[in-house]
Backbone as numpy.savetxt, mean C-alpha at the origin, in Angstrom:
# Nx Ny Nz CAx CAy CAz Cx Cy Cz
4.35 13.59 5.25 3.04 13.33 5.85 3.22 12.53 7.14
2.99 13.09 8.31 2.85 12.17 9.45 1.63 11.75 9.95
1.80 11.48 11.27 0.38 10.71 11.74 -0.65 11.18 12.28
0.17 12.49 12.97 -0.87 13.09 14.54 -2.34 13.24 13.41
-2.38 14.17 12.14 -3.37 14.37 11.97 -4.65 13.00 12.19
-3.97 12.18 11.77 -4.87 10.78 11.54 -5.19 9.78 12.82
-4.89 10.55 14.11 -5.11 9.81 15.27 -6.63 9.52 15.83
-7.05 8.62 16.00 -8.42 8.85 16.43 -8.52 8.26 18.00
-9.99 8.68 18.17 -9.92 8.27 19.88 -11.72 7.99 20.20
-12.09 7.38 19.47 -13.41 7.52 19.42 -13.74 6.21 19.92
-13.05 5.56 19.73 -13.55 3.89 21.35 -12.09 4.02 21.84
-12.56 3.90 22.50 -11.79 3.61 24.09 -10.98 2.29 23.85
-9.88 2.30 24.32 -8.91 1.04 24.76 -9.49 0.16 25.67
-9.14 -1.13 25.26 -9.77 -2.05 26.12 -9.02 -2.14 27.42
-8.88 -2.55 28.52 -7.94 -3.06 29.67 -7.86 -4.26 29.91
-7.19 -4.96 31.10 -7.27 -6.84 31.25 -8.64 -6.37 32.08
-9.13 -5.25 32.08 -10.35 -5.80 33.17 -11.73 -5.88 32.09
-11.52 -5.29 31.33 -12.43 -4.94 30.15 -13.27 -6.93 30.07
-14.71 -7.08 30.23 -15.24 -8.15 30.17 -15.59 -8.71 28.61
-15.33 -9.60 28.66 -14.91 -10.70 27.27 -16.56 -9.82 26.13
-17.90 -10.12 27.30 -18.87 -9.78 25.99 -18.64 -7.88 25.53
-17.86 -7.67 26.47 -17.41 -6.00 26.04 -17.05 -6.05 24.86
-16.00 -6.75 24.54 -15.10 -6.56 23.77 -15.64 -7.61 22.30
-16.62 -8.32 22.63 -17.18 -8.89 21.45 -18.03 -7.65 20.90
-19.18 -7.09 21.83 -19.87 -5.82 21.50 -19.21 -5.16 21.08
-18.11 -4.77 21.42 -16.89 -3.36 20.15 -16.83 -4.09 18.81
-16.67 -5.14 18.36 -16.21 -5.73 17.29 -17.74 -5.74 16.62
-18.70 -6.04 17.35 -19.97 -6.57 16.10 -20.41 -5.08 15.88
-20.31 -4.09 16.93 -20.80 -2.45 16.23 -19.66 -1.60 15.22
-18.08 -2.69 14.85 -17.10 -2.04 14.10 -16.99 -2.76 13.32
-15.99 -2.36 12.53 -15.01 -3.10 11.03 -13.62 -3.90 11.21
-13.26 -3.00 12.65 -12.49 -3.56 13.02 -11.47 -5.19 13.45
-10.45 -5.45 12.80 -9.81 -6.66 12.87 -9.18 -6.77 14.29
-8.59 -5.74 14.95 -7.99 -5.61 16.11 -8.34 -4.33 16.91
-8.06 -4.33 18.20 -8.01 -3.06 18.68 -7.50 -3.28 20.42
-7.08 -2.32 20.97 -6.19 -2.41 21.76 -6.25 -2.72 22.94
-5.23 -2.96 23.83 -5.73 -2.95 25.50 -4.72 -2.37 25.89
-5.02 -1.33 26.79 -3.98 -0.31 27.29 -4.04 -0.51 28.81
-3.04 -0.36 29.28 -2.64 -0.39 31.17 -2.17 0.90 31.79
-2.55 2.15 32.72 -2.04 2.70 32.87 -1.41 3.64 31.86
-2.19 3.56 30.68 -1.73 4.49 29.78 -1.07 3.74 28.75
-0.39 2.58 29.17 1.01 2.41 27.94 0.14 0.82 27.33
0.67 1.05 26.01 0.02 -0.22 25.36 0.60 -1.66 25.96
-0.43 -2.38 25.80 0.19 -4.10 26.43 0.13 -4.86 24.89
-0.90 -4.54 23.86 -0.96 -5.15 22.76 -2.47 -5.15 22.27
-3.00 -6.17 21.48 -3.95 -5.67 20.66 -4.68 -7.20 21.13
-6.03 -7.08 20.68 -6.92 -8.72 20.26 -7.36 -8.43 18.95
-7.58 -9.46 18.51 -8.07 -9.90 17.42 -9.36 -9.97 17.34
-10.21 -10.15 16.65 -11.69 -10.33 16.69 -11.79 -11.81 16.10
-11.16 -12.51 15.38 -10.65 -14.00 14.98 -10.64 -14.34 16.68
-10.00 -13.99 17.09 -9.29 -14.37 18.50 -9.85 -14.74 19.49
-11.05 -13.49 19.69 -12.38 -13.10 20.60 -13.05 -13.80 20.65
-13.43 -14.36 19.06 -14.46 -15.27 18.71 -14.26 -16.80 19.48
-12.90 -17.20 19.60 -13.03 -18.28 20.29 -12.96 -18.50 21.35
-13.28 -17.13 22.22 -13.49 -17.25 23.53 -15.01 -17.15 24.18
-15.54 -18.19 24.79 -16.79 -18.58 25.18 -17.12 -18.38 26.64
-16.35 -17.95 27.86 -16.76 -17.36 28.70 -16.47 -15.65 28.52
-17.59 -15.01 28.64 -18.16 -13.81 28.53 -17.69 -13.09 29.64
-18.50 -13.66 30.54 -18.23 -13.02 32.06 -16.71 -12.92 31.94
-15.55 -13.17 31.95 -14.41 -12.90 32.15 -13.22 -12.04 31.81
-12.84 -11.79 32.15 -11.57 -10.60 32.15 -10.86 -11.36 31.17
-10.66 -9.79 30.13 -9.74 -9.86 28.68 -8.15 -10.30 29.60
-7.82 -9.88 30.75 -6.74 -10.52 31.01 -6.23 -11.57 31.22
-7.33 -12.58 31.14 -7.43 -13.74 31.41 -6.64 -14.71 29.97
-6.62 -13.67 29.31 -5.96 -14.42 27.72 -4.87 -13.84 27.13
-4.03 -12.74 28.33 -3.11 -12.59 27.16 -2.31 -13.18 26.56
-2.28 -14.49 26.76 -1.56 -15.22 25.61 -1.65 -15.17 24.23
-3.12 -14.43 23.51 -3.90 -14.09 22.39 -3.18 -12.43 21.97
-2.85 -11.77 23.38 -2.16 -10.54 22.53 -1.50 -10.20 21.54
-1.57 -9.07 20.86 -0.61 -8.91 20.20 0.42 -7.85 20.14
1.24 -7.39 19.67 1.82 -6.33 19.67 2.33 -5.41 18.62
1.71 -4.85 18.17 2.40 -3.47 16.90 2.49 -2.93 17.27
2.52 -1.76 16.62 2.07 -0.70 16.85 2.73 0.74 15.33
2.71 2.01 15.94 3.31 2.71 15.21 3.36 4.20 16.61
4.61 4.59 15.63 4.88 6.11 16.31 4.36 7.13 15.76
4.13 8.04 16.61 3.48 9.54 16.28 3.94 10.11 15.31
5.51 10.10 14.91 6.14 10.90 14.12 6.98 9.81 12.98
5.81 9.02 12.97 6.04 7.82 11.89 5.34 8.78 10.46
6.02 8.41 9.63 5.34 8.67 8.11 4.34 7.25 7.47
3.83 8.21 6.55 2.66 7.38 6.34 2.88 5.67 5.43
3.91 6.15 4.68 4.19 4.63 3.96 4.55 3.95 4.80
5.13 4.01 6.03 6.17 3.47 7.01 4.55 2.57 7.88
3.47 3.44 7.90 2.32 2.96 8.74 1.78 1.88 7.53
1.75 2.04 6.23 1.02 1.31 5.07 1.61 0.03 5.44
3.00 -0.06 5.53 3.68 -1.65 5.67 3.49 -2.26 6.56
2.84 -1.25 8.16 2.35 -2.21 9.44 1.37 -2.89 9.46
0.68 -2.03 8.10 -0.95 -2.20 8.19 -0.81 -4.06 7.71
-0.19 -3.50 6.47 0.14 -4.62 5.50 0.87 -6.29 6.57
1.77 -5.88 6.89 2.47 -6.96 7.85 1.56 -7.46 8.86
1.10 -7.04 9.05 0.03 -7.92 10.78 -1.21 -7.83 9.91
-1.89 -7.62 8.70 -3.36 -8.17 8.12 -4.11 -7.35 8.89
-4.22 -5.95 9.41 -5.42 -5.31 10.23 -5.75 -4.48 9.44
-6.80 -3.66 10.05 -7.29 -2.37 9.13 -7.10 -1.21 10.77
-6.30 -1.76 11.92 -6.57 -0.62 12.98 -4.80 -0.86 13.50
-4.32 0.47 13.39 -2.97 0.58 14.04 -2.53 1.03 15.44
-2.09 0.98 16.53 -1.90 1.59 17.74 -0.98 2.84 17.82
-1.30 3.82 18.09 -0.48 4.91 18.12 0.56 5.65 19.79
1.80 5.26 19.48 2.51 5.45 20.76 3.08 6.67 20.55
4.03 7.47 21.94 4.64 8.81 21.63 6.01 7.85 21.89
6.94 9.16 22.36 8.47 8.28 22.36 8.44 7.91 23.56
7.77 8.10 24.89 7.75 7.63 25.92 6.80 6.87 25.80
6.51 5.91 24.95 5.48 4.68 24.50 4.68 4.12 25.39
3.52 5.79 25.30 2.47 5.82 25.95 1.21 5.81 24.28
-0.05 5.47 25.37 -0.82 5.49 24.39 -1.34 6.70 23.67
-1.60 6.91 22.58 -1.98 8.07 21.91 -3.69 7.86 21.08
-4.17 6.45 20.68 -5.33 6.81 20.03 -4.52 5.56 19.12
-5.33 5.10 17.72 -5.30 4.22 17.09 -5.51 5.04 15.32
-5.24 4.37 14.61 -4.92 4.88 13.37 -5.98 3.81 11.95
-7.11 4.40 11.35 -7.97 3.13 10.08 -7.41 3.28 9.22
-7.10 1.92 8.65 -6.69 2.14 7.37 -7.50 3.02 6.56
-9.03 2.77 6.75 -9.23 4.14 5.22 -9.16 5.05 5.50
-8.67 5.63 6.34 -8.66 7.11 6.58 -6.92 7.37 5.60
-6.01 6.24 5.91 -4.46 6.62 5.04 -4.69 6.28 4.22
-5.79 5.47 3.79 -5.53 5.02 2.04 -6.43 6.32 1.42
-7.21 6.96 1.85 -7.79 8.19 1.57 -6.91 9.18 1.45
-5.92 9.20 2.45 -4.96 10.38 2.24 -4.53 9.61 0.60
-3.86 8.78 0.64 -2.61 8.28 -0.75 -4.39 8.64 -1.86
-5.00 7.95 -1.68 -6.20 8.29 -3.04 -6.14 9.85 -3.01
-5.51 10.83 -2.81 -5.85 12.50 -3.00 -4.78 13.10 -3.54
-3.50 12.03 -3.68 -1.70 12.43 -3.93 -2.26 12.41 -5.63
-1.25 13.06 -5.91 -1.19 12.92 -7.77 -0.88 12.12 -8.49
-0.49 11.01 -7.49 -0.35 9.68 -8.44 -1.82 8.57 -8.82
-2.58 9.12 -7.90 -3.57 7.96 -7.76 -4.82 9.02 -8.15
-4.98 10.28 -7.92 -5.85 11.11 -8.35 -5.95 12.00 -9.40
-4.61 12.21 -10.35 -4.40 12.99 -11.90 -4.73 11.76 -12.36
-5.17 12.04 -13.79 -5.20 11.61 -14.87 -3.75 11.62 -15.51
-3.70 10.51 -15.87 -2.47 10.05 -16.88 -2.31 8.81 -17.29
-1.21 8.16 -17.60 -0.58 6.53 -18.83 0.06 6.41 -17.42
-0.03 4.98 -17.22 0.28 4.04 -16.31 1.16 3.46 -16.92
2.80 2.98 -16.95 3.36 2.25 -17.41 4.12 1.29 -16.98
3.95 0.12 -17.10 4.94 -1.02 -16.10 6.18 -0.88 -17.47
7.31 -0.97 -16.75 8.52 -1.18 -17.43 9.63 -2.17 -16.27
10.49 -2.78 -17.56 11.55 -3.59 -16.55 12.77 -3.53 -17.02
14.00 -3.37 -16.24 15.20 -3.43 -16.72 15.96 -3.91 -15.69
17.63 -4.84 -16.20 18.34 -5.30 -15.53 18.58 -4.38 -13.93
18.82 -5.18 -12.78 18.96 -4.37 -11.44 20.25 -3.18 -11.30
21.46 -3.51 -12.66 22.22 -2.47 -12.51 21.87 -1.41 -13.10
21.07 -1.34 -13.89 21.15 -0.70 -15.54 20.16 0.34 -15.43
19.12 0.64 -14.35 18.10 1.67 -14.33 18.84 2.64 -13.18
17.82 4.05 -13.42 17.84 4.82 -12.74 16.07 6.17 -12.68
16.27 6.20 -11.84 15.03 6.86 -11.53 15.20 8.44 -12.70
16.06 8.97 -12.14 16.49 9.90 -12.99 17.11 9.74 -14.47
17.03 8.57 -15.00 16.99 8.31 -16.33 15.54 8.25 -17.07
14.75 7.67 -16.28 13.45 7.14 -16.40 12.62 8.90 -16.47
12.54 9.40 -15.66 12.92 11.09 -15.05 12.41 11.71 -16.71
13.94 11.63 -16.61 14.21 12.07 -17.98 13.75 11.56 -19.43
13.57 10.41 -19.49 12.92 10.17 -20.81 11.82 10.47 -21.11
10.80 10.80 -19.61 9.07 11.24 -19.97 9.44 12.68 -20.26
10.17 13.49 -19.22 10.39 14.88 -19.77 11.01 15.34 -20.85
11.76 14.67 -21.55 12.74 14.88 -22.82 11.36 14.72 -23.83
10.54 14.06 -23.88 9.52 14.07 -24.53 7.88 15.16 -24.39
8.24 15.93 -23.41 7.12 16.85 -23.21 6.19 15.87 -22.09
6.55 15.67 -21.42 5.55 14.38 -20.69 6.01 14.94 -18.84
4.99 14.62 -18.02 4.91 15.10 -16.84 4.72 13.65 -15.96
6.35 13.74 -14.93 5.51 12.42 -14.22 4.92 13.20 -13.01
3.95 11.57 -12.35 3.16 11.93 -11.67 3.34 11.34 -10.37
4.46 10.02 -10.99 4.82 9.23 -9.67 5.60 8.20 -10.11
6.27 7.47 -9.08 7.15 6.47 -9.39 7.42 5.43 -8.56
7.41 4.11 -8.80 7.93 3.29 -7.74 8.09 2.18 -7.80
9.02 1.14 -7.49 9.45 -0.58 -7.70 8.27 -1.13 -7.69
7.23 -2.29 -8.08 6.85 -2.53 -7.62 7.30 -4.09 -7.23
8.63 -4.70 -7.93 9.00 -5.53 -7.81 9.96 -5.90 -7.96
11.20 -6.41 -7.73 12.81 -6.88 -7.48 13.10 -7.64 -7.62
14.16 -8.55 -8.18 15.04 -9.56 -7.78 16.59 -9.43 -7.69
17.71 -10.44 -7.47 18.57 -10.51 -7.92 18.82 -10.09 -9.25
18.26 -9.82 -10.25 18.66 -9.56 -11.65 17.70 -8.91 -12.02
17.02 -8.85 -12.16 16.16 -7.34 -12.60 15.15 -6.38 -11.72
14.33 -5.17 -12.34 13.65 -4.63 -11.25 12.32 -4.05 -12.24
11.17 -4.32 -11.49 10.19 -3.90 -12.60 9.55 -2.56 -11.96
9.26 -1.66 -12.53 8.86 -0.29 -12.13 7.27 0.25 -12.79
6.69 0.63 -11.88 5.33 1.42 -12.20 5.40 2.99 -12.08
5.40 3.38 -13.55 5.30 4.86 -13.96 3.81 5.49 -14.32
3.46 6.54 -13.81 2.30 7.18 -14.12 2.84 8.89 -14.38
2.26 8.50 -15.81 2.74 10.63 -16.56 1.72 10.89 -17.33
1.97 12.32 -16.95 0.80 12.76 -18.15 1.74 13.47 -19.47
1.12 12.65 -20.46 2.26 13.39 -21.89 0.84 13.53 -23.27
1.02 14.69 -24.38 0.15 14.31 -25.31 0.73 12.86 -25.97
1.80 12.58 -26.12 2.40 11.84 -26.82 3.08 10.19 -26.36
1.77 9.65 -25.80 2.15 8.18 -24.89 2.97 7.45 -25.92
2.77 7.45 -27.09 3.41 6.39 -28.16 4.89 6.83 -27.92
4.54 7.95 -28.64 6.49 8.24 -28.18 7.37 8.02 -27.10
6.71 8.15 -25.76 7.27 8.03 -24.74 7.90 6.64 -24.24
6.53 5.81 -24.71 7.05 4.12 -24.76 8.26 3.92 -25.48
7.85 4.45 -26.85 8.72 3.86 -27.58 10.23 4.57 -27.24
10.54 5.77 -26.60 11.43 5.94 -26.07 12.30 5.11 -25.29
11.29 4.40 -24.18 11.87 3.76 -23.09 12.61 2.35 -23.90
12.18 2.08 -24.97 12.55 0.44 -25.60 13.68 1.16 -26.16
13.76 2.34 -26.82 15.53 2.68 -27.50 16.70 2.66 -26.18
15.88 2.95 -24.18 16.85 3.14 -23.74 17.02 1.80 -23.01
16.59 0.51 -23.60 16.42 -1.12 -23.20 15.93 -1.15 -22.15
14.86 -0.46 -21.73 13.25 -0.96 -21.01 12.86 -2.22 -21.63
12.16 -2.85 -20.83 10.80 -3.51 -21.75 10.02 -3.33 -21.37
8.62 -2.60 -22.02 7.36 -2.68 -21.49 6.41 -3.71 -21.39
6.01 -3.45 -20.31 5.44 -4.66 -19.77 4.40 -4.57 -19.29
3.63 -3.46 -19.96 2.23 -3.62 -19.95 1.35 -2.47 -21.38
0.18 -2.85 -21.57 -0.48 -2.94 -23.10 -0.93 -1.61 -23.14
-0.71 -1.16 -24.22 -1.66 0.78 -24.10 -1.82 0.80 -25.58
-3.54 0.93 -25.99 -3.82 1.43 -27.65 -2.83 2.24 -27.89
-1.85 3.03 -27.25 -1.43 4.02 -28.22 0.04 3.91 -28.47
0.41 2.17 -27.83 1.68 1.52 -28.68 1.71 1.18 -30.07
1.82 2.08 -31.08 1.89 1.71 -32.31 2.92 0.33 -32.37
4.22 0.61 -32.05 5.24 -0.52 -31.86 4.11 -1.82 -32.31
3.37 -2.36 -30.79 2.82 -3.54 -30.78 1.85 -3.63 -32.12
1.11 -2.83 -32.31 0.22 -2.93 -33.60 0.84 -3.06 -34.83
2.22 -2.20 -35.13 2.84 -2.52 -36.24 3.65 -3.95 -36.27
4.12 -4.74 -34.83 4.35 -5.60 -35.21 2.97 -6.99 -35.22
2.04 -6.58 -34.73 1.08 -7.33 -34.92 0.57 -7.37 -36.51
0.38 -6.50 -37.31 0.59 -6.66 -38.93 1.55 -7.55 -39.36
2.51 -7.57 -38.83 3.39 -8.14 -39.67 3.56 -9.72 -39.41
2.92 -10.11 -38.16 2.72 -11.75 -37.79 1.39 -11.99 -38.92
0.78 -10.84 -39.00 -0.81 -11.25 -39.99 -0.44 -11.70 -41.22
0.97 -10.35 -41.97 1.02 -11.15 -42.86 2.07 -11.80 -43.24
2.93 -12.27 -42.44 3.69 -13.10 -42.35 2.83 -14.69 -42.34
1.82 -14.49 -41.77 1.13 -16.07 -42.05 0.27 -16.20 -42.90
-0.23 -15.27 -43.29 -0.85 -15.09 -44.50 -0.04 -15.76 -45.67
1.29 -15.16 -45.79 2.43 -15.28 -46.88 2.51 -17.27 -46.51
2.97 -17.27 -45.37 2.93 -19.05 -44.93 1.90 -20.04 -45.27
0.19 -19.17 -45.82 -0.26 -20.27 -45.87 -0.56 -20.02 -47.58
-0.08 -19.40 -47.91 0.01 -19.51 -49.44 -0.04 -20.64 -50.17
C-alpha cells in the first residue's frame, strides 16, 4: 500500500508571506494540528496550531517565525505503516508529502490511513484476539503460524506489540471453531496467555479448583 492514492490538495500550503490571521483562519475552519509552508514548490516545514496560537500580531508574515517550524515529512513511495510511525512520532493528524526531488506533493490525514488499516482483515473480520508471550529467543511467527492452522483455525494477522531484552509479547487475531483448543495449544508450546477469553476452559477449570481447594481449607 503506498501513498499517491491518499494525497490530498484541498488547502493550499502556507508561504513566509502567508499573514499570521490567514493561517489562524485555516486552523479554526480544520482539525488540523499542523500544516505546511511551501517556497517555490519545495517544503520549508510545518506550524503548529499550539504554535500559531501564541502569536499575537496578525498583520504579519508567517516568515517572521520560522524559528516555530517544523520539519517531517513523508515520501510518495513511502508505505503506509512507515507513514503510521510519522504520524505517531511528531503527535499530528496532517503529514507533508515530498517526491524524490523533495518537492511538494499535497499532505496526507490521518483518518483517511487509519480508514485504509480499519478495511484490512485484521481489524475488519471477525475473530479471537489473542495476546501471548514468550522468551525473545524461543518464538517464531511461523510456529505461532502453525499452531492456529494445525488446529483448523485461520489467522488474520500478526504483530509484536511489545519487546524487551528477554521476552516478546505478540497480538494474534484468527478465526477458528475451536478457540479453547487453540489456546490451550499455545501453553503445550510454552506461550503464556496473556489475555482472558470465556472459551479458556484451562482458566475455569483451574478456577474450580482454588474454590475447592478453600472450601477443603476452611473445613
Amino acid at each position: 500500500m503506498e501513498t499517491t492514492p491518499y494525497i490530498l490538495k484541498e488547502f493550499k500550503a502556507f508561504t513566509t508571506h502567508t499573514k499570521i490571521a490567514d493561517v489562524k483562519l485555516l486552523f479554526s475552519e480544520t482539525t488540523y494540528s499542523h500544516f505546511p509552508i511551501v517556497e517555490n514548490g519545495h517544503l520549508l516545514g510545518l506550524i503548529s496550531e499550539i504554535d500559531i496560537r501564541s502569536i499575537f500580531e496578525d498583520e504579519k508574515d508567517l516568515g517572521n517565525f520560522q524559528y516555530l517550524f517544523q520539519l517531517f515529512f513523508t515520501e510518495e513511495d513511502n508505505n503506509l505503516l512507515e507513514i503510521l510511525k510519522i504520524f505517531a512520532a511528531n503527535e499530528t493528524n496532517l503529514i507533508p508529502v515530498i517526491n524524490d526531488k523533495k518537492k511538494y506533493l499535497g499532505y496526507c490525514d490521518l483518518i483517511d490511513i487509519l480508514h485504509v488499516y480499519n478495511n484490512t482483515p485484521f481489524l475488519k473480520n471477525e475473530g479471537a484476539v489473542l495476546g501471548i508471550e514468550k522468551n525473545i529467543g524461543e518464538y517464531s511467527f511461523s510456529e505461532i503460524c502453525q499452531i492456529v492452522e494445525s488446529n483448523n483455525g485461520n489467522v488474520l494477522g500478526i504483530f509484536i506489540s511489545e519487546a524487551d531484552a528477554v521476552s516478546v509479547k505478540i497480538t494474534l487475531k484468527f478465526f477458528a471453531q475451536d478457540v479453547n483448543e487453540i489456546i490451550q495449544s499455545f501453553r503445550r508450546y510454552n506461550y503464556k496467555v496473556l489475555s482472558k477469553h470465556k472459551e479458556d476452559f484451562y482458566l475455569e477449570d483451574l478456577k474450580g479448583r482454588s474454590n475447592y481447594l478453600q472450601k477443603y481449607l476452611n473445613i
